[in-house]
C-alpha positions as CSV (number, residue, x, y, z in Angstrom):
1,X,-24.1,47.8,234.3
2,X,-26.9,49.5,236.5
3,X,-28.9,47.4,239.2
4,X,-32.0,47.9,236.8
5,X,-30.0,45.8,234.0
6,X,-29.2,42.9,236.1
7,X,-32.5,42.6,237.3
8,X,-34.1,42.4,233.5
9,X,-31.2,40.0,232.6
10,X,-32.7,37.5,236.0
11,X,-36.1,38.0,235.0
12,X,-35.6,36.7,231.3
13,X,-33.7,33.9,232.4
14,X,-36.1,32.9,235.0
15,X,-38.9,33.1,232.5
16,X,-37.3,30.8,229.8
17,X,-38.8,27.5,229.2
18,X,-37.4,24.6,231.7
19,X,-37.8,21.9,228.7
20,X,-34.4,24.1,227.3
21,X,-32.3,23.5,230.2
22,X,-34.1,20.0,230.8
23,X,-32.2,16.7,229.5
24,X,-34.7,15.5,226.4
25,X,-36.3,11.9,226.9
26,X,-34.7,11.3,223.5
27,X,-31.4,12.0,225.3
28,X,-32.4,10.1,228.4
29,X,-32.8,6.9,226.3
30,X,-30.0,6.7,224.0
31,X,-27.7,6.9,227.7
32,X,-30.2,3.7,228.9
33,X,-29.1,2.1,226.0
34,X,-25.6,2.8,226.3
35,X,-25.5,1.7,229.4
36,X,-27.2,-1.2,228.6
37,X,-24.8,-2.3,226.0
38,X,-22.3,-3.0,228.1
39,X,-24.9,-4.9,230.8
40,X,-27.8,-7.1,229.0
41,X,-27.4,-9.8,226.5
42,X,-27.6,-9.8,223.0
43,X,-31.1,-10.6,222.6
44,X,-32.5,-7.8,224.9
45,X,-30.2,-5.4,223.7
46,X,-31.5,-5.6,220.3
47,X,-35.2,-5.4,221.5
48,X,-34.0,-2.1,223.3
49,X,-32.0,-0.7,220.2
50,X,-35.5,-1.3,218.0
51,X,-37.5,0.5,220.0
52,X,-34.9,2.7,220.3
53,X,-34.8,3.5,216.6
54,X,-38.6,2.9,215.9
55,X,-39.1,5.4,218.6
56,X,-36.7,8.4,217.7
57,X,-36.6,7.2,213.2
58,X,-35.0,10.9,212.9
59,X,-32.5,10.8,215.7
60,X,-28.7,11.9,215.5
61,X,-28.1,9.0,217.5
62,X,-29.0,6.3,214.8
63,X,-26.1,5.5,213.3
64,X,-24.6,5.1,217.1
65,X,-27.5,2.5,217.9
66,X,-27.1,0.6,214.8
67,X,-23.1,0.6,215.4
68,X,-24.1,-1.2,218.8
69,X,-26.2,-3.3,217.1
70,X,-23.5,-4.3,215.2
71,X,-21.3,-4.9,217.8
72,X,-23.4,-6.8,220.4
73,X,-24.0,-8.9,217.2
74,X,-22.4,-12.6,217.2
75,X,-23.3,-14.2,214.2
76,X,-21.1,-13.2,211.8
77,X,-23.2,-12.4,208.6
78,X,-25.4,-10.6,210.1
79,X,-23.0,-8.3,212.3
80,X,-21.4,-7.4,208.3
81,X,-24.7,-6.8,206.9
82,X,-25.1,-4.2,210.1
83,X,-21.7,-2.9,209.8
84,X,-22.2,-2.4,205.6
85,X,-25.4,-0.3,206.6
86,X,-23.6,2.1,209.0
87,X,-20.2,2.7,206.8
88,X,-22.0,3.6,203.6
89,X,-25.1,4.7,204.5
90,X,-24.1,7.5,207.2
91,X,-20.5,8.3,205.8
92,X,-20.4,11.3,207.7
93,X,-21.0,9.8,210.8
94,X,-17.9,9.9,213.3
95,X,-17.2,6.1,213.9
96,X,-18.2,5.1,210.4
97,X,-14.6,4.3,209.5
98,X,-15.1,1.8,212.6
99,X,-17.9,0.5,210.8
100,X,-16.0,-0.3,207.6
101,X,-13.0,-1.7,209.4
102,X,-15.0,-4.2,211.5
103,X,-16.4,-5.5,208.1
104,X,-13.0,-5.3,206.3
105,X,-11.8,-7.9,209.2
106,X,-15.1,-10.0,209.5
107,X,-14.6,-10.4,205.4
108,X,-11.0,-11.7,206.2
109,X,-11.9,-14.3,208.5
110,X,-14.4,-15.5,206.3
111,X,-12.0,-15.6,203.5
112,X,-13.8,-13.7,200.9
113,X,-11.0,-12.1,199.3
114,X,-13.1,-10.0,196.6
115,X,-15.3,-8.3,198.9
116,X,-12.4,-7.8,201.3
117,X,-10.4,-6.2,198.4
118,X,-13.5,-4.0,197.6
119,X,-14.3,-2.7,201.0
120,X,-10.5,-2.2,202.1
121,X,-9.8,-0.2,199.3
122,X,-12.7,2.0,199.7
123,X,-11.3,2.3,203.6
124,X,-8.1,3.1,202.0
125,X,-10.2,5.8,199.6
126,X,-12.1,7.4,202.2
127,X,-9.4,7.0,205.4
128,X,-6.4,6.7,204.6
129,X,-5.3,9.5,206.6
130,X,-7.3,8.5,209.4
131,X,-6.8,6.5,212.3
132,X,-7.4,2.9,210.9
133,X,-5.9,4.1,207.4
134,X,-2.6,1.4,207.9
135,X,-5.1,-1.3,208.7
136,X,-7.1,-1.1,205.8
137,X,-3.7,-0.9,203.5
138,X,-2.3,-4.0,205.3
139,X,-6.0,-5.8,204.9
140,X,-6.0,-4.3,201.2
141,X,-2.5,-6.0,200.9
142,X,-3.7,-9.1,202.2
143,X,-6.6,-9.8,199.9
144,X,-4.2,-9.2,197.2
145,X,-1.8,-11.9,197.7
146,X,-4.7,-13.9,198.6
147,X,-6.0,-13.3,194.7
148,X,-2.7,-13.8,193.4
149,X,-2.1,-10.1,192.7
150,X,1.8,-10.6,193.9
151,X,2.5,-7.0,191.8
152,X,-0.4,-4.8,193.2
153,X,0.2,-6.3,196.6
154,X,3.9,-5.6,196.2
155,X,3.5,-2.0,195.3
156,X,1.3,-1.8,198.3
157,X,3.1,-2.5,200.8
158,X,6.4,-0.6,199.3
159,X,3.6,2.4,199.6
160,X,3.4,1.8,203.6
161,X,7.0,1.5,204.2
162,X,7.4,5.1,202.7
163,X,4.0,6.0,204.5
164,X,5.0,5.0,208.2
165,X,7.9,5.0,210.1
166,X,6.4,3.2,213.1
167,X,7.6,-0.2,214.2
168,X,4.4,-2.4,213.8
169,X,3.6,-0.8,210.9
170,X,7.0,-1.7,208.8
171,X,7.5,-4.8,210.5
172,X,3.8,-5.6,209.2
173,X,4.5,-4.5,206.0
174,X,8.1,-6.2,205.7
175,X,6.6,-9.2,206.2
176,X,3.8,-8.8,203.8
177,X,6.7,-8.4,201.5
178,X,8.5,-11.2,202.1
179,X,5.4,-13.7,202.0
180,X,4.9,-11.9,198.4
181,X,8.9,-12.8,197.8
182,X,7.9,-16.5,198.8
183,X,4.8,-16.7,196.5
184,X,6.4,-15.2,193.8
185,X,9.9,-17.0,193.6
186,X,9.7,-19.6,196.3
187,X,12.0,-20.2,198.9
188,X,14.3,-18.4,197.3
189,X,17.5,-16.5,198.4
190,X,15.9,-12.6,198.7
191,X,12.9,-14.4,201.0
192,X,15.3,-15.8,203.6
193,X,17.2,-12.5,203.6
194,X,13.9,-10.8,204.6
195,X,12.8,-12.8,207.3
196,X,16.6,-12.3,208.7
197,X,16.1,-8.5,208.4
198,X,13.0,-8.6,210.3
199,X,13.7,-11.2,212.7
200,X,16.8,-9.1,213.8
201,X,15.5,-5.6,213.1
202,X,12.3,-5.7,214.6
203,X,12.5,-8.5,217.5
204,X,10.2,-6.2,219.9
205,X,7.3,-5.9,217.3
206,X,4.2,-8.4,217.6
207,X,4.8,-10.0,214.5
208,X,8.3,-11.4,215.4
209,X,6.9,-15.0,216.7
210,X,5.2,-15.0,212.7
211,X,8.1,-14.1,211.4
212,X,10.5,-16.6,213.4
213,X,7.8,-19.3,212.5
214,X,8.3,-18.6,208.7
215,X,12.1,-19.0,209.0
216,X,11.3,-22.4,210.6
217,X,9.0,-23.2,208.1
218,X,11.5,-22.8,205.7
219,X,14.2,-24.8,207.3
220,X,11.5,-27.7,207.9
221,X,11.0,-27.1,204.2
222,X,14.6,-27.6,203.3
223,X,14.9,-30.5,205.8
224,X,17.5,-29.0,207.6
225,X,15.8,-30.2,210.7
226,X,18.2,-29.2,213.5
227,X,17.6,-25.2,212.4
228,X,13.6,-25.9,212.3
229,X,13.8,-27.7,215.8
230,X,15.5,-25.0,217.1
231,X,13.6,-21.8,215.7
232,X,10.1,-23.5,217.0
233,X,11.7,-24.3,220.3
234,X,12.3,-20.6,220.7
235,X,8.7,-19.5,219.5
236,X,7.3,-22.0,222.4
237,X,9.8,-20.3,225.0
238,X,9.5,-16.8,224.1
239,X,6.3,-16.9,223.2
240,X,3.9,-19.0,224.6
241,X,1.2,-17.5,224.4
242,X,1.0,-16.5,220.7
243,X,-0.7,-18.7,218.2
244,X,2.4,-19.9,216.5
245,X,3.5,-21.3,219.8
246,X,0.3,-23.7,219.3
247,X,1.1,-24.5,215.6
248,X,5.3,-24.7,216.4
249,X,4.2,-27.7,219.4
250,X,2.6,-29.7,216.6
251,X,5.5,-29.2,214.6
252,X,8.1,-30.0,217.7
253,X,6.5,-32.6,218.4
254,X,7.0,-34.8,214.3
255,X,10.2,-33.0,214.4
256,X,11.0,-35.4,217.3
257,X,10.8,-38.5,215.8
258,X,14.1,-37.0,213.4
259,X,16.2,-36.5,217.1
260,X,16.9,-32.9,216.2
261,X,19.6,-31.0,217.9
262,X,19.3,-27.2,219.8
263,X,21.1,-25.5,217.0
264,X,21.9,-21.5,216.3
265,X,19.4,-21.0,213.2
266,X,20.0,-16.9,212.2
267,X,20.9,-17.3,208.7
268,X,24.2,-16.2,207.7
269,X,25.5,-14.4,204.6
270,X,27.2,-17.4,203.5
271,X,24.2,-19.8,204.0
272,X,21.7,-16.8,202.6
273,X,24.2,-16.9,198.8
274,X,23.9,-20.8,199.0
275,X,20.4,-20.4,198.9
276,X,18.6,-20.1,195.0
277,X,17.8,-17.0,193.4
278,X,14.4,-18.7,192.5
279,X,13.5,-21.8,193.6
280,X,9.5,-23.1,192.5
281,X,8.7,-26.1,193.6
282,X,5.7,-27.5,191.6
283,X,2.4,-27.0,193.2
284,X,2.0,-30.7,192.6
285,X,4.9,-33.6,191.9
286,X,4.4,-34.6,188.5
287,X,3.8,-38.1,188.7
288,X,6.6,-40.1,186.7
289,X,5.8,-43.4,185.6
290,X,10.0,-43.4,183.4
291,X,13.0,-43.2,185.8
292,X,14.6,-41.5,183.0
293,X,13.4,-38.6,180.3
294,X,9.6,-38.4,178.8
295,X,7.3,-35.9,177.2
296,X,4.3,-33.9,178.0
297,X,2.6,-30.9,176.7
298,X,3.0,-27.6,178.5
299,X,-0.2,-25.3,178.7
300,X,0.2,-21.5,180.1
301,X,1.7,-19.3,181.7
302,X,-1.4,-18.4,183.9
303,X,-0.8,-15.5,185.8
304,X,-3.4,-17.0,188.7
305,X,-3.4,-20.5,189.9
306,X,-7.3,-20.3,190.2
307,X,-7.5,-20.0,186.0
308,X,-5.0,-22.7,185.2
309,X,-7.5,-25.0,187.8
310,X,-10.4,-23.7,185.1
311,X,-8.8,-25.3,182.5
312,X,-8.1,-28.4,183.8
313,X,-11.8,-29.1,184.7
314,X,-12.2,-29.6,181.1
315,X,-9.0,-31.8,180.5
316,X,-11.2,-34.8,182.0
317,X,-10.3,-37.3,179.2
318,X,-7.2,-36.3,178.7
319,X,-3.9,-37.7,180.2
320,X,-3.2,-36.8,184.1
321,X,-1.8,-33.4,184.4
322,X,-0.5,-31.2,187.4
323,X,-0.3,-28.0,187.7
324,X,3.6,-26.2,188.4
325,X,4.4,-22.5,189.6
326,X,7.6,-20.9,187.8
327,X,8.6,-17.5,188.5
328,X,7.0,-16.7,185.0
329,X,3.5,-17.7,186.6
330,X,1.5,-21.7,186.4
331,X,1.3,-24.1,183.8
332,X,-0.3,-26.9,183.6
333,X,2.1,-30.2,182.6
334,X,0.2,-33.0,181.1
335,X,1.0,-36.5,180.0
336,X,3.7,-38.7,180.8
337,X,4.7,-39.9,176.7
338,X,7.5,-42.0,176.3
339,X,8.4,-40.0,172.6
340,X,7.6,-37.1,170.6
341,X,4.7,-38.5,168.5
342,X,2.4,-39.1,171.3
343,X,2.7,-36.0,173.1
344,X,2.4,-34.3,169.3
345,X,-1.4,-36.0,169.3
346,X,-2.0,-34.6,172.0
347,X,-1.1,-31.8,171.7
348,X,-3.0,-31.4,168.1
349,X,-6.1,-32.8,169.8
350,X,-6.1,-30.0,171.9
351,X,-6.0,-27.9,169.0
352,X,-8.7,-29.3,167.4
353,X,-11.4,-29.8,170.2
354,X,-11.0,-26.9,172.8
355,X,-8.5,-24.2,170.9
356,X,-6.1,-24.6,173.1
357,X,-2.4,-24.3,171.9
358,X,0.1,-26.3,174.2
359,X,3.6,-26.4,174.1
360,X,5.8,-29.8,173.3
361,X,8.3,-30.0,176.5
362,X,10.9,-32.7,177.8
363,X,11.0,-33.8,181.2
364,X,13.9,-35.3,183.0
365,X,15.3,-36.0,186.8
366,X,18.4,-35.6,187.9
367,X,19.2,-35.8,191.4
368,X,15.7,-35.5,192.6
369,X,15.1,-32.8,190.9
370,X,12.9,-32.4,188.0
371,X,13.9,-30.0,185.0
372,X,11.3,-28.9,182.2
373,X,12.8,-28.0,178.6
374,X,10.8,-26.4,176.0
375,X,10.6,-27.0,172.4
């Protein structure tokens, strides 16, 4: 290239406007207000980020100032609204999955289960390949067994143990599993097998302390106090700063008045066959006036607990009932009759007024336990 070309090529270049080489006051703004994000409180911040956004309405950098907003946000409704505007109203925007996941775990502290179940799907729909994809499947999961959808849930989680092969991940989702095994049939013998698997699988994962506290729970549960003692003793040495270590002092410290001993607790194959295939214990007792056998009229199965509650709210002058969990789903037990003709009134007045058909069944304990026989 000739000295005549080089000198053209300097002359254009010197000629071009300084605004394109110049950093835009647009751009000079949005980096105040990033910096300021991490500097002013709340209540400035937002006067900035509206001005920001009244300022600049067709910016690139609005769904970034309305994802801060969101953040520096502390009340909790609000912050969802903010983070509902920038996941489904800029779905093309870079952190919008952020956006969605931040709801997703706002709507789980709250406890609404049906929005959670909406939004974490969609995460799962639009992400699931992404970075947060696991967490929406495991929030997805959650809302699930929170609704009672034990079979969903279950597939679910099956779905991330074929997905992942990282340690968090399966540990998250075994346990998931197991708390589905527990809802579904109780303390039964395939839960405590689980919660041995991951308690001696996975014993450098986060969730170990959760899943040591469930295998206390259970022992509490089946009074065998000494393994209980013992497996929340561990959580409080190994663990002290975890939340379960909180919830297993409480627990130490009633478990005290019984004078446990430091036991070993893993469950063993023998103790894991001794335990029941199923074992439901009723949601309530059912309250027996006899000693020995009596009637009552069964009603169900309902495959959520939240519609057998519906019908009892219009069982108001009818005889007490309680509502039971069998591995079949709930029912609802009512009446405590002494022989066959009263709980047959019953169970024709039931007929008659609200359509509902209930089934005669016999009641009877034996050695504290309480055994339901249908007609």
């Amino acid at each position: 290239m000739g000295k005549k070309s080089i000198s053209l090529i300097l002359l254009l270049y010197i000629s071009l406007p300084l605004t394109l080489f110049a950093i835009s006051d647009q751009e000079k703004d949005f980096k105040i207000l990033t910096s300021d994000f991490h500097k002013i409180e709340e209540e400035a911040f937002e006067k900035k980020a509206f001005a920001f956004i009244k300022k600049y309405p067709s910016s690139n950098y609005i769904p970034d100032a309305k994802l801060m907003l969101a953040l520096k946000t502390s009340d909790c409704e609000l912050a969802a609204e903010r983070y509902r505007y920038v996941a489904y109203q800029f779905p093309s925007y870079k952190d919008s999955d952020l956006a969605l996941l931040r709801l997703c775990q706002i709507l789980d502290l709250q406890s609404k289960w049906k929005e959670l179940e909406i939004h974490s799907k969609n995460g799962i729909k639009k992400y699931s390949s992404g970075r947060y994809g696991i967490n929406f499947y495991l929030m997805h999961i959650q809302s699930l067994i929170m609704m009672e959808d034990y079979g969903n849930a279950k597939k679910e989680a099956l779905h991330i143990t074929e997905l992942s092969h990282d340690i968090e991940t399966l540990s998250r989702a075994l346990l998931l599993l197991s708390e589905i095994e527990r809802k579904t049939y109780g303390n039964s013998r395939a839960y405590v097998y689980s919660l041995r698997e991951i308690i001696t699988g996975f014993d450098k994962s986060q969730i170990y302390p959760s899943a040591l506290f469930c295998l206390a729970s259970f022992y509490e549960g089946v009074r065998e106090f000494d393994k209980s003692y013992s497996a929340y003793s561990d959580i409080v040495k190994l663990f002290p700063e975890s939340p379960e270590a909180d919830l297993s002092l409480q627990k130490i410290e009633r478990l005290k008045l019984k004078n446990p001993k430091i036991v070993s607790y893993l469950p063993s194959d023998e103790s894991i066959k001794k335990t029941s295939v199923i074992d439901i214990k009723p949601e309530q007792q059912i309250d027996e006036e006899n000693e020995g056998n009596f009637f009552a009229i069964s009603i169900g199965p309902f495959n959520k607990k939240k519609d057998s509650e519906s019908i009892t709210r219009i069982l108001k002058n009818y005889p007490t009932h309680n509502i039971i969990q069998t591995a079949t789903g709930y029912y609802i037990i009512m009446g405590n009759f002494t022989d066959t003709d009263g709980a047959m009134n019953t169970k024709i007045r039931l007929a008659q007024e609200h359509g509902i058909n209930g089934t005669l069944v016999k009641i009877s304990k034996n050695n504290g336990k309480t055994y339901i026989y249908g007609d």
